[in-house]
N, C-alpha and C positions, 0 to 999 in steps of 0.2 A: 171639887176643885174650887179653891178659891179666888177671886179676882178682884184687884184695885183697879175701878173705873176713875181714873182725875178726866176731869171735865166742868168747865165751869158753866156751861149752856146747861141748865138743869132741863129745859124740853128733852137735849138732845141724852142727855144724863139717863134722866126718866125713861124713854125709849131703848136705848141699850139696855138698863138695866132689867126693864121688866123682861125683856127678851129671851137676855143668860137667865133667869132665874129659872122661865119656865122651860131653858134648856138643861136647868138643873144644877145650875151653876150658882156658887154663893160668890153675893157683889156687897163691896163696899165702896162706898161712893165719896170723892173729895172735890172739890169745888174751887180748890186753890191749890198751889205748890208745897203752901206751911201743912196744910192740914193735911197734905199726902204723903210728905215725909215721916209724921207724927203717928200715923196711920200704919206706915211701912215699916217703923222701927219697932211699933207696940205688938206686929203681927205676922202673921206668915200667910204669904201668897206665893199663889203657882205663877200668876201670868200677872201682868201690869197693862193694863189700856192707857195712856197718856197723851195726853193735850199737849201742844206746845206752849200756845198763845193763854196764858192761864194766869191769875194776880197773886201778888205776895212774892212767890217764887215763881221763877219760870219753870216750863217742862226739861227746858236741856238741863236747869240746875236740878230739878228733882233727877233726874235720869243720871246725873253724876255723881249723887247721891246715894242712890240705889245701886250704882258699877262699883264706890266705894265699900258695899259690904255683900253685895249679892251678886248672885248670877240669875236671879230670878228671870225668865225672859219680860222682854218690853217691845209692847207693839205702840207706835207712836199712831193716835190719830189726829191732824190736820189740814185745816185748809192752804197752808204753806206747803204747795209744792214743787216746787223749784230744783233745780237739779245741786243748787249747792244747799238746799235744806234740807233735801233726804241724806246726800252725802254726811252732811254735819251730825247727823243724827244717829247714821249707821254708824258714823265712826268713834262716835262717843257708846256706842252700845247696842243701841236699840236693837231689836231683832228680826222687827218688820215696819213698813211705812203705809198708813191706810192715808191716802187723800180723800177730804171730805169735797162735797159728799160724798159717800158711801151708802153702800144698800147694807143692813145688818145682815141678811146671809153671806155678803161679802166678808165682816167683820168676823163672825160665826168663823166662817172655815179658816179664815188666817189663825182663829185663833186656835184650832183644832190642829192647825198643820204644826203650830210652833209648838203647841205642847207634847205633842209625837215626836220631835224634834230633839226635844228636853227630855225625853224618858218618860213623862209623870203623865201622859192622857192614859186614859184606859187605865188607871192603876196598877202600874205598870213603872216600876223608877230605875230599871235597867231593860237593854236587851238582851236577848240570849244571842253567844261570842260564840267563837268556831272553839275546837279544841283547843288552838293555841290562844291563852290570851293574850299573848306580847306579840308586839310589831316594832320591828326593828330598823333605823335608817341612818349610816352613818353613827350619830352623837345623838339621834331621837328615840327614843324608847316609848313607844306606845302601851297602856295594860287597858284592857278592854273591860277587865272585869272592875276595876275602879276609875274607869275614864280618868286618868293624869297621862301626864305626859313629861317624862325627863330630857332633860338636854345636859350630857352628862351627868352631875350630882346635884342640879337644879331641877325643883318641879317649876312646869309653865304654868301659868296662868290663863288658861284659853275658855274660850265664852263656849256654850253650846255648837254652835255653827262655825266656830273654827276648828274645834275635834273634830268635826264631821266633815269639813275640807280637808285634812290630814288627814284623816282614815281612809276616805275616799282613796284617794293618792296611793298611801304606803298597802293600802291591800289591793293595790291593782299597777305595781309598779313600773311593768311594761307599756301602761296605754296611755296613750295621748286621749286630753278631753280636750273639746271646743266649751266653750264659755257657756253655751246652750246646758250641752249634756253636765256641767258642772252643778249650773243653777236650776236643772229639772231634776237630781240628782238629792239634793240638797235643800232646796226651797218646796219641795215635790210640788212643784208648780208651774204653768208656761211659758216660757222663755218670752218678755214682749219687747227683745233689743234694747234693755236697758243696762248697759253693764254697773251702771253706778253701784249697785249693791254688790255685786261680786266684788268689783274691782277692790271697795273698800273693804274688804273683808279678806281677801287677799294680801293686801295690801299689812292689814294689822296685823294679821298671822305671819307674814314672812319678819315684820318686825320682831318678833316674838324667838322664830323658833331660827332665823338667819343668824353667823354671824356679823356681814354685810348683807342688810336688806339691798341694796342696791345694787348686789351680785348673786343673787342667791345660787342657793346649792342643793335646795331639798325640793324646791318649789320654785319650777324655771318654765321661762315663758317661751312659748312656740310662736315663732312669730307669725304670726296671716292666720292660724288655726287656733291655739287657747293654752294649755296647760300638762304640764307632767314632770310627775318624781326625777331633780334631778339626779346627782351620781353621790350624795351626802359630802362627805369631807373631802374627797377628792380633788 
């Protein structure tokens, strides 16, 4: 597995980095925005570490950067934590938000969880699908065995964890989820009352796969309780 560590603290650099190595992990290391773009374009990475607060380029411009030609995932780590700077972050891409500090087993299993997430930990670049691979809802067409997703004669464009909010869903389309069970579901992680990262992830996907996000029809909200498939074109 390969990993871009951006980070311009090179103490903090140094320490992650010798960490993932001798968790087996190959690390490249940038210290500014220019040099992690440069990096990003010359190479192929599984996962992204990313700074915000970084010189040359910013993190949120690298990260815009990297959403214009990858899906590679990206865990963002900094000291900016604020509820409109995770937001901003998630909704530009990112895949997870580590506040510094952080302990690096912390770092470790975010980053373990998200590549499970992607297909690619464990060597491993698909899961194994039920017999059927299509899922069907309304104007959505799910194919399990190349992860896209159609909405009529158009392929979507969805990140890792917005398939996996729509699978969620369309293979379970009678049940209502609470916001918990979505993001323990999804994030395989514990629920700590934060909706901000559902929310915004919800949020992009119904822009995506709605034709009024503001009414939706595939992905409708239960009010007091969380989430469920609604009735598609209906």
């Amino acid at each position: 597995m390969n990993i871009l560590l951006v980070e311009d603290d090179k103490e903090i650099s140094e320490m992650v980095e010798s960490f993932l190595v001798s968790e087996n992990f190959k690390v490249s290391c940038a210290f500014d925005g220019e040099s992690a773009i440069k990096l990003f374009n010359s190479n192929s990475y599984d996962i992204v570490l990313l700074d915000l607060m970084i010189p040359k380029v910013s993190g949120l411009d690298v990260l815009k950067e990297i959403r214009k030609q990858s899906h590679a995932p990206v865990i963002i780590m900094s000291a900016k934590d604020s509820d409109s700077d995770v937001v901003l972050g998630l909704g530009l891409g990112a895949d997870d938000y580590v506040t510094k500090p952080f302990s690096i087993s912390q770092v470790l299993a975010r980053i373990k969880a998200t590549l499970r997430r992607s297909n690619v930990y464990s060597g491993s670049l698909k899961e194994e699908v039920s017999s059927s691979s299509l899922l069907s809802h309304g104007d959505l067409v799910m194919n399990l065995e190349d992860y896209s997703v159609l909405k009529g004669n158009v392929t979507l464009d969805l990140t890792a964890k917005e398939f996996a909010i729509l699978r969620l869903f369309m293979e379970n389309p009678s049940r209502v989820y609470t916001k918990e069970q979505v993001y323990s579901s999804i994030w395989e992680d514990d629920y700590l009352d934060d909706e901000n990262a559902l929310n915004v992830h919800i949020s992009r996907l119904r822009t995506k796969i709605e034709d009024n996000p503001r009414s939706p029809k595939h992905i409708v909200t239960v009010w007091g309780i969380g989430y469920k498939l609604g009735k598609g074109d209906e």
